[in-house]
N, C-alpha and C positions, 0 to 999 in steps of 0.2 A: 504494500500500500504506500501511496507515494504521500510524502511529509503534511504539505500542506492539506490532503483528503484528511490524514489523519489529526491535525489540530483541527480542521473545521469540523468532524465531527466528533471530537474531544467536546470541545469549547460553544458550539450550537444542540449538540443532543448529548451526548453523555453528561455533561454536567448539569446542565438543566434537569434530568432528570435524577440524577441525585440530588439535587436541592430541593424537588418536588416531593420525595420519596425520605428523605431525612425531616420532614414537619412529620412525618407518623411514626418512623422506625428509627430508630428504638423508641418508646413515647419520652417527653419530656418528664421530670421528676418533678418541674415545679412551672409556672407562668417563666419565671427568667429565662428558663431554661427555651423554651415556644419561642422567646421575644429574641432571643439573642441569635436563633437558627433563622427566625424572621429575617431580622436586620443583615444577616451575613447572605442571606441569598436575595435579599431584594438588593443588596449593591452589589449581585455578582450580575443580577440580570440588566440594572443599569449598566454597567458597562460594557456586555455583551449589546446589550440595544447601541451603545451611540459607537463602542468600534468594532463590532462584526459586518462583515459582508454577507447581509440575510440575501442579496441575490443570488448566492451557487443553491439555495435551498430553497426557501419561498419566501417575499417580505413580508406574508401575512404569517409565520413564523415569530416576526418581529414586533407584532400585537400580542398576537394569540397565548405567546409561553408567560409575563408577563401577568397576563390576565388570567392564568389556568394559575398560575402563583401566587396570586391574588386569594382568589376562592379557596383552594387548597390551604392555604394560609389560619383564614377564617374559621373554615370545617374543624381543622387541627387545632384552636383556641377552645371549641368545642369538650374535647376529651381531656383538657387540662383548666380549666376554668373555676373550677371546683378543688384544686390543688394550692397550697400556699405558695407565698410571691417567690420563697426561695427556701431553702434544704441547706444550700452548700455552707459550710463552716469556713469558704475563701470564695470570694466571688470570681478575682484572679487568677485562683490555678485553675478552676471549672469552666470557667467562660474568658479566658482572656484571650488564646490565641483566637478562640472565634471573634473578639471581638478585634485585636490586631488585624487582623486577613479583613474583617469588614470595612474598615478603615481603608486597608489597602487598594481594595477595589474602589472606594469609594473616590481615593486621593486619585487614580487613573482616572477615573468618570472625569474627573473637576479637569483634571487634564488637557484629556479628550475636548470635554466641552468650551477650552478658553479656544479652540480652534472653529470656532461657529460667530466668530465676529473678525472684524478686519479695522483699521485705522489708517488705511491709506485712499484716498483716492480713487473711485472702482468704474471701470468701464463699462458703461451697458450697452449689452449684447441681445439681439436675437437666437432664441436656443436654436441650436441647428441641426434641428430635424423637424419634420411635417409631424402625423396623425403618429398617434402611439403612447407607450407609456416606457418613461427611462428614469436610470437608476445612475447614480452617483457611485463610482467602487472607490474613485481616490479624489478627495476634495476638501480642503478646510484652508486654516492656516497655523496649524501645528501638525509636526509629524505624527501623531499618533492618531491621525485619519485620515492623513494625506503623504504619501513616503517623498513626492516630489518635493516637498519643502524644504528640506535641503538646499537645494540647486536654485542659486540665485535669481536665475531667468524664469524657472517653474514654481513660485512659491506659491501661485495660486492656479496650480494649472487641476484642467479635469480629467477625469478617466468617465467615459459614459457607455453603459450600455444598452439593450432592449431587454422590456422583457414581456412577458407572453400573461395571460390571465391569472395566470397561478402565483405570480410573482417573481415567478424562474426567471433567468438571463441563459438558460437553455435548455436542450429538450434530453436534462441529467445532467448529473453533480458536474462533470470534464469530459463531454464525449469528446472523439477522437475525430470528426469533421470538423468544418468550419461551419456547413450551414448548418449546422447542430444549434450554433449559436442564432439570437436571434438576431443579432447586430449585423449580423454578417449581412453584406449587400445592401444593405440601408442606404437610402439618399442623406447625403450630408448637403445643407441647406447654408447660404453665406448668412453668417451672424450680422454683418452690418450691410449697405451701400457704401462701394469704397472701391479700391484696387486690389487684384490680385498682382502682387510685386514677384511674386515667384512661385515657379510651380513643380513639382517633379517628380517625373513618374516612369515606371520600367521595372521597380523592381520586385520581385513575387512573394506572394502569402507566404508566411510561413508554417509549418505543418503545424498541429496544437503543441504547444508547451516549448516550441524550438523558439529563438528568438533571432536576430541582425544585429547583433552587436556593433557592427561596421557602417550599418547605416541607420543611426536609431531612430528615425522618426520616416523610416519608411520611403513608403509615397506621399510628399505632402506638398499644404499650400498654404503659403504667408500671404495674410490681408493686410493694407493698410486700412484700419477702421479708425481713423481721423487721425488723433497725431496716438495712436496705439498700432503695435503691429500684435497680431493673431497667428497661432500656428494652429493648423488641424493636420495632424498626422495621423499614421497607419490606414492609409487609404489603399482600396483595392486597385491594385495593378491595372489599367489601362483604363479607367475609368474617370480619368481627372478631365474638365472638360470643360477649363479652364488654361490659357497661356498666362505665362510674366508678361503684365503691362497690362492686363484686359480690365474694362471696367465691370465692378459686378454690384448689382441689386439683392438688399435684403430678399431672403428667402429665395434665392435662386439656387436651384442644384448643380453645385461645384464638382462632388464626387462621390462613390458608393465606401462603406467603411470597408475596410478591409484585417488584414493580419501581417501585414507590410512592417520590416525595420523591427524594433525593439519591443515586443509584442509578443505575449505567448497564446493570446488567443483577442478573438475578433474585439475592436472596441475604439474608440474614437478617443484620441486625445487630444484636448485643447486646452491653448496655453497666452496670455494675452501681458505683453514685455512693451517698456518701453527703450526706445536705442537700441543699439546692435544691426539695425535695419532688415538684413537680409540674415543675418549669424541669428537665429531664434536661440543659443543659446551664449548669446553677449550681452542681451537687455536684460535691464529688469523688469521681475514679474509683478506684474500690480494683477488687484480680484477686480473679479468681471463680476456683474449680476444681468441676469435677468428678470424683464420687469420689477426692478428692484431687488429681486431676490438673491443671497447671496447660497452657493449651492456646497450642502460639506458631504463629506460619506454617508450613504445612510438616504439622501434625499429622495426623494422621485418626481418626476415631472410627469405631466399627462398633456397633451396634446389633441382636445378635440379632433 
């Protein structure tokens, strides 16, 4: 089983379901006891909600377990209600690491969370795609829900994908095609009215989970969207339909998403720098929103 299959269903299903299942078994001894298994898995599921990627499995996953923890929670106050507040003769050695580890999760949440706001100056954009429903996998502006943030020129750059009714971003956990995915072939729509200053295209999909290290950002196309320039990469090989120097109209289709460049599977990356011109990775990254919105991991957009 390959690494990351097995932390995502570590950290989406197996733990989740121990935190469901430890509110009954063994029962608690006393109410502290109820409150303290409370408090340690409602900030375990907090921080699964704001940094898991609930697209490889369902987003309604990202409600659902949450709220089944919720009631399960409640039920299990039930069978201890009638017990006194506490037993233990140290509250410390009985509930402390649980209470240490709840903490812990809760200190990543805050974390996670200071990455859903931004202080610079942010570009508005048209999202760039037509009808559908898309999903955020790398977006904020802290690493721990964004891994671009790093990279001066990408600190606010997106990772987006499709996804289907069910919540998926494909049809199972990592199939091994591309059009498994649902990104895959999708019209990429221009974010602004502006220029396409450069464009570039020729080089092939890559198969799933292989990447291009050599050329990381694929097939792509730098916009000038007023005094910002815009990158969309990992675009599908021969589909760019667009030259360097043409003018282009919000919502016009540029290109289909592909698996082009530094990509282990279908998805659009866009990323919006200022300077550097035609180098997308010598500006720097300022955040984009649309319609005002600023977009982190975790989001989803729907598109009438």
């Amino acid at each position: 089983m390959e690494l990351p299959l097995l932390i995502l269903l570590t950290t989406q299903i197996a733990l989740p379901i121990f935190f469901l299942l430890w509110l009954w078994m063994p029962q608690p001894a006393d109410r502290l006891g109820w409150l303290m298994r409370v408090v340690y898995g409602a900030c375990y599921f907090a921080f699964i909600t704001v940094i898991s990627r609930w697209d490889f499995l369902s987003t309604v996953l990202e409600v659902a377990l949450p709220i089944i923890f919720i009631i399960s929670a409640i039920l299990a106050y039930g069978r201890v209600r009638h017990r006194p507040w506490n037993r233990s003769t140290s509250i410390m050695r009985t509930h402390g690491f649980t209470a240490a580890m709840a903490v812990f999760f809760l200190a990543l949440t805050a974390r996670a969370l200071s990455g859903y706001g931004y202080q610079e100056t942010a570009v508005e954009l048209e999202f760039p795609f037509a009808a559908g429903t898309y999903y955020i996998g790398q977006g904020g502006s802290t690493a721990s829900i964004n891994y671009h943030h790093a990279d001066r020129s990408q600190r606010y750059a997106l990772d987006i994908v499709a996804l289907n009714d069910f919540g998926a971003r494909a049809s199972g956990v990592m199939p091994g095609n591309l059009a498994g995915y649902f990104a895959y072939d999708r019209a990429v729509k221009s974010p602004c009215a502006g220029v396409a200053i450069s464009a570039h295209d020729g080089i092939d999909d890559n198969r799933i989970s292989e990447t291009n290290t050599q050329e990381p950002a694929g097939n792509h196309i730098v916009l000038a969207c007023g005094s910002a320039r815009v990158l969309l990469a990992h675009l599908r090989k021969g589909s760019i339909a667009v030259q360097g120097g043409e003018l282009v109209t919000a919502g016009e289709t540029l290109a289909r998403v592909g698996n082009s460049g530094n990509s282990s599977e279908p998805h659009l990356h866009m990323h919006a720098y200022l300077g550097g011109k035609l180098d997308y990775n010598a500006g720097k990254g300022v955040p984009m929103t649309f319609s005002g919105r600023f977009l982190v991991r975790g989001s989803t957009v729907t598109i009438p």
